[in-house]
Structures are given as C-alpha cells and as structure tokens.
N, C-alpha and C positions, 0 to 999 in steps of 0.2 A: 577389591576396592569396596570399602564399608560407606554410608551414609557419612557419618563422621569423622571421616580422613579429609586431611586440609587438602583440598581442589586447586585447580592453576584456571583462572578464567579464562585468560587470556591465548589459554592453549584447548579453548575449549570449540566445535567444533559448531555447534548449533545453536545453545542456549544463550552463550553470553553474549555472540554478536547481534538474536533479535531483541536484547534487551537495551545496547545501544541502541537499538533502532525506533522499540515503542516505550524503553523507559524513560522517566524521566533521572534527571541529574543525580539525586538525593539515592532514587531508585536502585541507579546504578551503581553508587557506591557501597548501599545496600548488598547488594548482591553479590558483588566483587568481596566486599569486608565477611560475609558469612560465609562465604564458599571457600574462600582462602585457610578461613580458621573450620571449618569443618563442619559449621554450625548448620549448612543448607547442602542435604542433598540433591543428587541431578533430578533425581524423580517431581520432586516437591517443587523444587527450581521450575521444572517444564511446567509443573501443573499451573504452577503461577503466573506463568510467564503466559500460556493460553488462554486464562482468565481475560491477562492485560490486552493480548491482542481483539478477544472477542470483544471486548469492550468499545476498543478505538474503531472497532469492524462494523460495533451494530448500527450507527447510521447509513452506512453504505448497504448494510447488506437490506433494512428498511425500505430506504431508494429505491433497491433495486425490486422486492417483494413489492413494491407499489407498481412498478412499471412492468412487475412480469404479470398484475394484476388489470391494469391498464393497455393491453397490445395497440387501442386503436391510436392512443397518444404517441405510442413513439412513433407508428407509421406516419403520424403527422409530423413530428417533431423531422423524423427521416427524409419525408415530402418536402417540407420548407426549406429544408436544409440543404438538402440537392437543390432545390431552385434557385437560392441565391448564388451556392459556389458556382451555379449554369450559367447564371448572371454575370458572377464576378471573372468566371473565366473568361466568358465571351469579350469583356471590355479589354482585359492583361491581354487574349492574342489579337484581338484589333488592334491594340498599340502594338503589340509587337511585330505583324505585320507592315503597320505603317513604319515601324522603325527601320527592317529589314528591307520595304519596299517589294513584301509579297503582293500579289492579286490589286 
C-alpha cells in the first residue's frame, strides 16, 4: 500500500470515524474525496486529524491545568457539592419514607 493508492474510508478503522467525530461537514468530505482518489495518505490524514483534535481539546485540557493548579478550589467546589446532594438527599428520603410510612 503506497501513499497514493485510492483508500476506502469507510472501511477505515480509526481515522475516518474520528474525523466524523471532530470534523466538520465540508471537512469530512474533504477527506473522504482525497482518500478515495489517493491524494491523502493515512499518515498525513492522522497527523491532521491530531492537530484537529488537539485543537477542540485545548480548552478542556486549560480547565483542567488551571484546576490542577488550583487544588484548594476544587476541594471546595467538592465540599459544596457533597453538602447540598446531603441536603437534597436528606429531603427525597424523608418523602420517601413518609411515602412508604417508615419510622
């Protein structure tokens, strides 16, 4: 298999389904239309395709370099967070006991 042999996307195993995934429409046909005629290697295809991902990724991974720089925030964020679901559970099994007629 050469660089330049017309490709089957569709029978492709990794590349072309994440590129339904983070390409867009146009993208997609892109890649499909250059793979089928030979024009895009798998190589060049993946490189491109990592580019695409890292791109849609760097806000998240951002977030996350901020909160792994932050520990005491999420311990509070973690703290609030348990105290309300403590809250909200506490009220759902008081109804639910009065429903059942526990205690």
């Amino acid at each position: 298999m050469r660089k330049d042999d017309p490709g089957h996307p569709d029978e492709c195993e990794v590349a072309f389904k994440y590129w339904k995934i983070f390409g867009s429409a146009d993208e997609l046909e892109t890649v499909k239309c250059e793979c089928e005629k030979g024009l895009r290697g798998c190589a060049d295809c993946k490189r491109q395709l990592g580019a695409k991902i890292n791109e849609r990724m760097k806000e998240i991974r951002e977030r996350r370099r901020y909160y792994e720089e932050h520990p005491e925030l999420v311990e509070k964020i973690i703290r609030e967070g348990s105290e309300k679901a403590r809250t909200d559970a506490q009220k759902i099994l008081a109804e639910v006991r009065k429903l059942v007629r526990m205690y």
